[in-house]
N, C-alpha and C positions, 0 to 999 in steps of 0.2 A: 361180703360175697366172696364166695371162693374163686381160687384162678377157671378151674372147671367151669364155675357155674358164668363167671366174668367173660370167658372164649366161647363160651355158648351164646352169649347176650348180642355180640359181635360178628358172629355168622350165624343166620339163622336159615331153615331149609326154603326152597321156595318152588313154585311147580317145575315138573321136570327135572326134580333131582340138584339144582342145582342150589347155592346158598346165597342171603343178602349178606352183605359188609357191608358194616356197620351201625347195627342198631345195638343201639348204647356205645357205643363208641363215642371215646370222645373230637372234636372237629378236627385237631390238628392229626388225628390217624395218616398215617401216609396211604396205608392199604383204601382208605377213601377216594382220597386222588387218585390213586392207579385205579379202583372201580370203576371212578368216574370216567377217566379218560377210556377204558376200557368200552364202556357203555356207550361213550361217546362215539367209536372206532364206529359201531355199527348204525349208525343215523346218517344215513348220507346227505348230505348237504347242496346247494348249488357254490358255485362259487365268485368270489368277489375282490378288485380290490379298491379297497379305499384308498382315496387321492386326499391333499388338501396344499396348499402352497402356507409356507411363513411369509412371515414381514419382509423378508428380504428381495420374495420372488424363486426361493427355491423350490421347486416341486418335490414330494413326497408321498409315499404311497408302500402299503402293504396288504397283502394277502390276507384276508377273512374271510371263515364260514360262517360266523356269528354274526346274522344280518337278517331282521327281523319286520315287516309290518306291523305297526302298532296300532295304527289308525287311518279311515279314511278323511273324517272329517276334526282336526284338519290333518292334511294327509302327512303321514309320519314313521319313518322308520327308526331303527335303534340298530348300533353297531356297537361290538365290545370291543375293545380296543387295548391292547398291552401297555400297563401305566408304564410309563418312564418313554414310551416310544415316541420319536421326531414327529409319524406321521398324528398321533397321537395331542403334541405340541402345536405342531401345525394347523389343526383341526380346531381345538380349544383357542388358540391366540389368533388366529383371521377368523372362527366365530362360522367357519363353513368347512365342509366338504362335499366327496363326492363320489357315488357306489358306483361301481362299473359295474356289471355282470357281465362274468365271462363266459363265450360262447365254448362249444366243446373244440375247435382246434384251437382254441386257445393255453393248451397246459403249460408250455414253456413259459409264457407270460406268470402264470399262477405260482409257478416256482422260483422263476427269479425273481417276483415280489415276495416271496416268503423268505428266500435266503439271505436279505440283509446285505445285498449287493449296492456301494454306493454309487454307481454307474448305472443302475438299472432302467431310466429316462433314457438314456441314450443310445439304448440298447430297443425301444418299441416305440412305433407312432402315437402322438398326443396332441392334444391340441386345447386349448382353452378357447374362452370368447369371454367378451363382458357381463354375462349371466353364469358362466361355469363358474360354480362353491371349488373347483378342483380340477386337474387334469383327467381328461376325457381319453381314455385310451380305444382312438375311434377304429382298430382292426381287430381288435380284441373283444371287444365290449359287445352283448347283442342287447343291452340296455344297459343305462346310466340315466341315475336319480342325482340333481344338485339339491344341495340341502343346508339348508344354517340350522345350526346348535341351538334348541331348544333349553335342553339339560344333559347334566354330564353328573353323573354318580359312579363313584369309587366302589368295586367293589372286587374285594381280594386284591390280586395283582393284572385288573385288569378295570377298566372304564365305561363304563356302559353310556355311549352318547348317542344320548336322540334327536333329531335332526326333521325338523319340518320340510317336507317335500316341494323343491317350488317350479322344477320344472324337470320333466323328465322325455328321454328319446330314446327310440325302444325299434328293434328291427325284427320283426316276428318270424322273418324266415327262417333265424336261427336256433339250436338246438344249445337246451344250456351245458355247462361242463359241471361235472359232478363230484365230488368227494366223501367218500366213504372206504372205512376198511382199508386205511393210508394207501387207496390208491386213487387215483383221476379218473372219469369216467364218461362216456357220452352220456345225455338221456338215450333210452332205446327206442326205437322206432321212428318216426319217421317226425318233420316238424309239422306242427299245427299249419 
């Protein structure tokens, strides 16, 4: 195959003018990643973050938009999770955690869990009980799902773990917080 015919095979057209990256390419393309993520930019998401405590009693927690219903019966979600990460450890070695969803005045929250800040507990209200999988970040959160680790599959550089639902508290008057297009956003309109 020629180079010609090879940079054709790898952008091909697609409606609106526009082209796909990557067919025939091969997986490690970086221009892959950057489509993907790009693709990604415009799926707005709600927003989340995952709690879970180690063996020691530390709390941990970070910032996800990869947070998924899988099933109801039995009721089950899936978080991705970045491999090597504490919250990550956390989750895997106590065998639980715990989804917050963040309501929309929540964004400070969303960010200082994304930043990697080890201070960031002492920084927002939480709270556990002897059923929380995880710290319940109860000003934040307009629902939280506790969960134990079903299955935990590797995938790339990141963890896909599924978590059986065993109790959840949900405040419906609030309005979720959103993520898309790297910025924060309210839902619009009014709440349910």
């Amino acid at each position: 195959m020629s180079d010609q015919q090879s940079a054709r095979s790898r952008s091909q057209p697609f409606a609106g003018g526009h082209s796909v990256v990557g067919v025939g390419a091969p997986a490690s393309d970086p221009s892959l990643s950057d489509g993907l993520r790009g693709m990604m930019r415009g799926f707005p998401t709600g927003v989340a973050v995952v709690t879970a405590t180690d063996g020691a009693g530390v709390p941990w927690g970070m910032t996800c938009s990869s947070v998924c219903s899988v099933a109801l019966e039995p009721p089950t979600l899936l978080v991705c999770l970045r491999a090597g990460s504490p919250t990550l450890a956390a989750a895997l070695g106590s065998g639980r955690f715990a989804v917050n969803l963040l309501h929309d005045g929540a964004r400070a929250t969303a960010e200082l869990f994304a930043s990697g800040d080890p201070g960031r507990f002492g920084r927002v209200a939480w709270r556990t009980d002897a059923e929380a999988c995880g710290p319940h970040l109860w000003r934040d959160a307009h629902a939280v799902a506790d969960c134990t680790v079903r299955l935990a599959q590797p995938v790339g550089d990141h963890v896909t773990v599924f978590g059986e639902v065993i109790r959840v508290r949900s405040d419906g008057d609030c309005r979720p917080l959103l993520y898309g297009l790297r910025t924060y956003s309210p839902w619009p309109g009014t709440a349910a």
